[in-house]
C-alpha positions in Angstrom: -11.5 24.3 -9.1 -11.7 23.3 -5.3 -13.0 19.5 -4.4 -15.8 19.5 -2.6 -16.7 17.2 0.7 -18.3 14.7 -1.9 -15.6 14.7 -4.1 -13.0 14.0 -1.7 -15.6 11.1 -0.3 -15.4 9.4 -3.9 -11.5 9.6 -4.2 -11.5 8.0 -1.3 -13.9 5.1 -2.0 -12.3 4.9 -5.7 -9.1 4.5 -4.0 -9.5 1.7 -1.5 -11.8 -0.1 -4.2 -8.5 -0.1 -6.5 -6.2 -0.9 -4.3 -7.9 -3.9 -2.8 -6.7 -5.8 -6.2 -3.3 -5.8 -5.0 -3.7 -7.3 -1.7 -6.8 -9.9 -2.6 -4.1 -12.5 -3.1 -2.7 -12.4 0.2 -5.3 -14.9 1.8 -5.5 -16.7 -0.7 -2.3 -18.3 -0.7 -3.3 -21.4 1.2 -5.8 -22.3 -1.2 -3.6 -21.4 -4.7 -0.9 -23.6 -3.0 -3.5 -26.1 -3.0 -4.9 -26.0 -6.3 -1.1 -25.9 -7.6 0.2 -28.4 -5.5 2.5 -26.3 -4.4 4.3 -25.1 -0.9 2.8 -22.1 1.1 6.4 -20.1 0.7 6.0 -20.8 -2.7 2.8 -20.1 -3.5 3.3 -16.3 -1.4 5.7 -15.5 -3.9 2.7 -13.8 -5.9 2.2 -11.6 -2.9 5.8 -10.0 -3.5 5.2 -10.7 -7.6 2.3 -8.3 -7.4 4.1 -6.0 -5.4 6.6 -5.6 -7.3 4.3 -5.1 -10.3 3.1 -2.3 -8.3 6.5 -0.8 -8.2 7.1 -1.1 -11.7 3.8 0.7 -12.8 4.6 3.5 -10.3 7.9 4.4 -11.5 7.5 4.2 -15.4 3.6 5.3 -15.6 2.6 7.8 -12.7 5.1 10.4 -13.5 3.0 10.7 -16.7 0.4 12.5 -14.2 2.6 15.5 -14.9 2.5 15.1 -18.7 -0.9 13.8 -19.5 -4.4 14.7 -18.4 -4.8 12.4 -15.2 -8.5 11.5 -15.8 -8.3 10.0 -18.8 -4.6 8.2 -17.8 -6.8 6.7 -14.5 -9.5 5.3 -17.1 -6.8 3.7 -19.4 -5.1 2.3 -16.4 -8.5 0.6 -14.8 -9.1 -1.0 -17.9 -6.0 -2.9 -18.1 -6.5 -3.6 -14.4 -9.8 -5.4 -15.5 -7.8 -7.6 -18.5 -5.1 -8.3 -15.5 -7.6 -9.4 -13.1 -9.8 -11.9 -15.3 -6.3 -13.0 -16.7 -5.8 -14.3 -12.8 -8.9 -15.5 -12.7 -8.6 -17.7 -15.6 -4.9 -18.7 -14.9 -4.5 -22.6 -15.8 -0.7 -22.3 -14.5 0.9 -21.1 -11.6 3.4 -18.9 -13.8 0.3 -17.8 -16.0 -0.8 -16.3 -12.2 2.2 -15.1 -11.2 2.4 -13.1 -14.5 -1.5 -11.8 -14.0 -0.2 -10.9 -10.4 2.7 -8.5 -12.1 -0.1 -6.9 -14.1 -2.4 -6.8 -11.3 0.5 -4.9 -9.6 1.4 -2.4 -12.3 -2.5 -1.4 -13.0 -3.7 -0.4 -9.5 -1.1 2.4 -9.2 -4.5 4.9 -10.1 -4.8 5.8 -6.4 -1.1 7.1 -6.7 -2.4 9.1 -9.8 -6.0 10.3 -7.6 -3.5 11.8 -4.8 -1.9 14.3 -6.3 -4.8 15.1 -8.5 -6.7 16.0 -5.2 -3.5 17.9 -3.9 -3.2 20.0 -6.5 -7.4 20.7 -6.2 -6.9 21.5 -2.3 -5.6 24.8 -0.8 -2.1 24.3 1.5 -4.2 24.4 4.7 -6.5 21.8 3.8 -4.2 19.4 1.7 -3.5 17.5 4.9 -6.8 16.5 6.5 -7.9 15.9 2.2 -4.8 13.3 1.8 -5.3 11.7 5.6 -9.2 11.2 4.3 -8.0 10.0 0.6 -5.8 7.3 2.6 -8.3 6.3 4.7 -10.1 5.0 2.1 -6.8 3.7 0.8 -6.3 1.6 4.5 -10.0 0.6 4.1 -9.5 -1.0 0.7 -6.4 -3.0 1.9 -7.8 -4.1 5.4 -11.1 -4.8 4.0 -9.7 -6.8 0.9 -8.2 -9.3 2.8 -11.2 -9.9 4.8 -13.6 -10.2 1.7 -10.9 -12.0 -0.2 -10.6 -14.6 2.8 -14.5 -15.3 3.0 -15.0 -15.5 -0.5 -11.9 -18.0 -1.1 -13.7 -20.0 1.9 -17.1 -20.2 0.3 -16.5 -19.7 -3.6 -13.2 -20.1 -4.5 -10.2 -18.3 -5.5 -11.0 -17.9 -8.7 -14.3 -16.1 -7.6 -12.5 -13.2 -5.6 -10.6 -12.1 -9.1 -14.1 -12.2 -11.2 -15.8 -9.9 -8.6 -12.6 -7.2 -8.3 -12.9 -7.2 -12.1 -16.8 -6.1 -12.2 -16.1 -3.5 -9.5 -13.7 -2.3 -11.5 -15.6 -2.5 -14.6 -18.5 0.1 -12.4 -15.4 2.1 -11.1 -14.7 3.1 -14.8 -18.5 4.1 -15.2 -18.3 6.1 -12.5 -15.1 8.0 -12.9 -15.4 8.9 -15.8 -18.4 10.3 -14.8 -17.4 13.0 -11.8 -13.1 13.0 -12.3 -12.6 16.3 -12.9 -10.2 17.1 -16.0 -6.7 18.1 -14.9 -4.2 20.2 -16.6 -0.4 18.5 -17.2 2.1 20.9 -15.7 5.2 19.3 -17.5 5.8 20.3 -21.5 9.4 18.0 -22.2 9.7 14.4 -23.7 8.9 11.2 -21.6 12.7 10.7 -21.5 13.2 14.1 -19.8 10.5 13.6 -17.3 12.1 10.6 -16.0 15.5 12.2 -16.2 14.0 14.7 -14.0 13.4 12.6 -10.9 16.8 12.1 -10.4 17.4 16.4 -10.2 14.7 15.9 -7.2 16.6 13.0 -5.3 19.8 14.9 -5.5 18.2 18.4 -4.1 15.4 17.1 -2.0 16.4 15.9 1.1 13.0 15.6 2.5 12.4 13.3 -0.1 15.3 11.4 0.3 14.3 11.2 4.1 10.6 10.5 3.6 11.0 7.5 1.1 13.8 5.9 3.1 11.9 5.6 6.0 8.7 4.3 4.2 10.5 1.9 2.4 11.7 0.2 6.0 8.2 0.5 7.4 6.4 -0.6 4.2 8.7 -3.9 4.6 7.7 -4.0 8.1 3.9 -4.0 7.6 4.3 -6.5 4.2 6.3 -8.9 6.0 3.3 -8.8 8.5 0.5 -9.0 6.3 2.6 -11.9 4.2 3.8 -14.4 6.9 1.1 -14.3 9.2 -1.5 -15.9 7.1 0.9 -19.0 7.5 1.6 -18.1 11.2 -2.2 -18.3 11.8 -2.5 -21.4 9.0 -0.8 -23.2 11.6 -1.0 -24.9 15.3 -1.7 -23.9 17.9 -4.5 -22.1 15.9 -4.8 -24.2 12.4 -7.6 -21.4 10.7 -9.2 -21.6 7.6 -9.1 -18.9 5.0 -12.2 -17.1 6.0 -11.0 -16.9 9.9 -7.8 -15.6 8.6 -9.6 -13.7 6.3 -11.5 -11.8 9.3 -8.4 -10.5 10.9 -8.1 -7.1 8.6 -11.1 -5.9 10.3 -9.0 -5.2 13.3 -6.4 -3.2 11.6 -9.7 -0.7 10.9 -8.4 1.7 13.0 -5.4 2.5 11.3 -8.3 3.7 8.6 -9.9 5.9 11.5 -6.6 7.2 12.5 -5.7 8.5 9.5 -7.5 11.7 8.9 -6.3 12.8 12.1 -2.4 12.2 11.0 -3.7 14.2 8.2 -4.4 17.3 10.7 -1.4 17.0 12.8 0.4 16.7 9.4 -0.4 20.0 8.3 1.2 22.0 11.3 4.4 23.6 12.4 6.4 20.2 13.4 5.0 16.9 11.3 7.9 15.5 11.7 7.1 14.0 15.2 4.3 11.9 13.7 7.2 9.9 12.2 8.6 8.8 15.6 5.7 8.1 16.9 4.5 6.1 14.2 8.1 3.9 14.5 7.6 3.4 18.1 4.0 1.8 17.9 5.8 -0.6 14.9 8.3 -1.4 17.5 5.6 -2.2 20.3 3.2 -3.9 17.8 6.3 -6.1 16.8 7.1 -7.2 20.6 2.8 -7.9 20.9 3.6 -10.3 18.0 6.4 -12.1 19.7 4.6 -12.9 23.0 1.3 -13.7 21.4 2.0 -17.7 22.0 -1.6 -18.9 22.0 -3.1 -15.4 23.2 -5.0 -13.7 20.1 -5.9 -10.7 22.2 -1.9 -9.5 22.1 -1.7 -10.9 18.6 -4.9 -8.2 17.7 -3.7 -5.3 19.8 -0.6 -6.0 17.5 -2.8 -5.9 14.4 -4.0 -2.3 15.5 -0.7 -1.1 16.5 0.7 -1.8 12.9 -1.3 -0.1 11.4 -1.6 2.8 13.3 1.9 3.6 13.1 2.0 2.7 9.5 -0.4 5.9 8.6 1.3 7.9 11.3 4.4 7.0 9.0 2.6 7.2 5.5 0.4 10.1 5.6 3.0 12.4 7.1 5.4 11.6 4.7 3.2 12.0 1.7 1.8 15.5 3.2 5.4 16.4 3.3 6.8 15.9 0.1 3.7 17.2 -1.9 4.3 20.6 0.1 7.5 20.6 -1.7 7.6 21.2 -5.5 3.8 21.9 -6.4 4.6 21.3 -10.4 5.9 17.9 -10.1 4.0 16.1 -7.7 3.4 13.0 -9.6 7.3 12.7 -10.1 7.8 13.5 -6.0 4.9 10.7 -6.0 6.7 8.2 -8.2 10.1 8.4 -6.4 8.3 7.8 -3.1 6.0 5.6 -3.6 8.3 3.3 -6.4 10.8 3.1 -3.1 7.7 2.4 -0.8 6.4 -0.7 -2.6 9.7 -1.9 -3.6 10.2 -2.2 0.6 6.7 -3.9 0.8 7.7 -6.6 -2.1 11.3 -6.7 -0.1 9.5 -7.2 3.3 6.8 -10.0 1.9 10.5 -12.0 1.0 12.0 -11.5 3.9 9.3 -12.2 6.0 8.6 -15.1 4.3 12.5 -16.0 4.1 12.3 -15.6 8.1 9.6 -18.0 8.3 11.5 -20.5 6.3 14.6 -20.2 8.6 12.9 -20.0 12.2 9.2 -19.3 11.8 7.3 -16.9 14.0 10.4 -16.1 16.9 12.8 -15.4 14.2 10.3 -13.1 11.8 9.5 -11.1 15.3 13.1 -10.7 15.7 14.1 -10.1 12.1 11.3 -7.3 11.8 11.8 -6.1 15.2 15.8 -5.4 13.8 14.7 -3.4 11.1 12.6 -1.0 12.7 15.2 -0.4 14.7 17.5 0.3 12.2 14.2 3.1 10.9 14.3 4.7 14.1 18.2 5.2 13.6 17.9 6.4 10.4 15.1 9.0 11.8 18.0 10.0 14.2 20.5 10.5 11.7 18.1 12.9 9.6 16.7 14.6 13.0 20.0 16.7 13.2 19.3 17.8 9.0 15.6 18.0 8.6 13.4 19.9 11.5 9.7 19.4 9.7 
């Protein structure tokens, strides 16, 4: 079976939908802190939480792609992420949210499970341009969910935001278990094998190695971003609200727009050049963020710059490690994601750790340090790897 334009369309709009429940909290933070009576740092420590939780459901659940049919894993996974969201939603204790937030996490890894589902539906020349389209609906879901999150915090309340992401989910269920095609697993051992068998892969892959290395570093980046400047804005000179802090995901839309084009480049002789590029316009968005003083206009053009270079960075690497070993692209898709999101949770603490210490100069400065140290590690791997 070969997915269809449509299809593609409603893995991508399942995708983003999901993934929003992972990065709803983010705005939000200001207001839990609040309710709590708690401090802004510590209130952000469910951004990391839920991160983490993300993490954790990638590398024990997603290989199962391989083993079990992926349709009915995605509907079993959706419905827990409904339990985790009204859990959050009906938190009457910070550590009751915080443990929602983990669950939250480890339930919206589905879009990691619809990826390689629609890689292994797509023929080699056309698995590009289908992932860079499946990912912009992914970018879509996380710009957009801060955004939505931020207004309806503003008008409604926190709690609101969690009720609504469990009734979309609730319709998502409806839906795919309507048009989700049934997959075939392509792995026949025990769980204990399958698990056993990602660690054959790191040793003999050194695309993988390359690929998840190098996400991990600029999934820190763009967390630590996305964590610290909700407090960076919260603050003078500017002092916003939730729903004005809320609005700033629109600009990183053109990440989402850039995305399907990565895709294309992604599929031909050289994709490894994407990755460079992709580091350099985390390096420039990074100096747009240190010099934004009281300008927003440099403090936007940073937004857009982040994320631009993130999908460069993203959807390269994911086109290039699902080329690799077609039977165990959920396991290829654990080990890189896992390491991804483990460098998002990493980079929500150190960013806010850098906030703590020396606010906005120092987080520039911190961040600005470790995509450095990406571009040397690209370096080092530029005279092993050639695509």
């Amino acid at each position: 079976m070969q997915l269809s334009r449509t299809d593609v369309l409603l893995m991508a709009f399942c995708t983003g939908l999901i993934v929003a429940n992972i990065y709803y909290c983010q705005p939000l933070v200001i207001l839990i802190a609040r309710e709590f009576n708690l401090t802004e740092s510590h209130a952000g420590t469910i951004t990391y939480l839920t991160q983490a939780g993300y993490a954790l459901g990638l590398f024990l659940i997603v290989p199962l792609g391989d083993m079990f049919e992926r349709r009915k894993q995605i509907l079993m996974i959706t419905g827990v992420a409904v339990a985790a969201l009204l859990l959050a939603a009906f938190s009457h204790t910070f550590l009751m949210l915080q443990i929602a937030c983990v669950l939250i996490g480890a339930s919206s890894i589905v879009p990691q499970l619809i990826l390689p589902m629609a890689a292994n539906l797509t023929s080699d020349e056309k698995r590009g341009p289908t992932i860079g389209i499946i990912m912009s609906g992914l970018l879509i879901g996380i710009l957009a969910s801060r955004t939505i999150s931020g207004s309806v915090g503003f008008l409604w309340g926190w709690r609101t935001m969690f009720f609504i992401a469990a009734g979309v989910c609730s319709l998502l269920l409806v839906l795919m278990a309507k048009r989700f095609p049934i997959s075939k697993p392509t792995f026949n051992g025990t769980y204990k094998t399958l698990m056993l068998s990602m660690w054959y892969y790191i040793k003999t892959q050194p695309v993988l190695r390359e690929a998840s290395i190098i996400n991990f570093l600029a999934f820190a980046i763009l967390s630590a971003f996305w964590t610290t400047m909700v407090l960076f804005l919260a603050s003078p000179p500017f002092n916003f609200q939730t729903l004005q802090i809320g609005l700033f995901g629109i600009a990183g839309a053109a990440g989402a727009l850039a995305a399907p084009l990565v895709g294309k480049l992604s599929s031909g002789q050289n994709p490894r050049k994407n990755l460079l590029v992709g580091l350099i316009l985390q390096l420039i968005s990074i100096c747009a963020f240190y010099f934004t003083g009281s300008h927003l206009y440099l403090f936007i053009a940073g937004i857009i710059l982040i994320d631009i270079g993130q999908q460069a960075i993203h959807v390269t690497n994911q086109t290039r490690i699902y080329a690799l070993v077609p039977e165990a692209r959920n396991r290829l898709n654990t080990i890189f994601m896992s390491v991804s999101f483990v460098g998002a949770s990493f980079g929500s603490a150190l960013g806010l750790w850098l906030w703590d210490k020396g606010q906005w100069p120092l987080f520039c400065l911190g961040t600005g340090l470790v995509v450095i140290l990406n571009i040397l590690i690209y370096n080092f791997y530029s005279h092993k790897i050639k695509a």
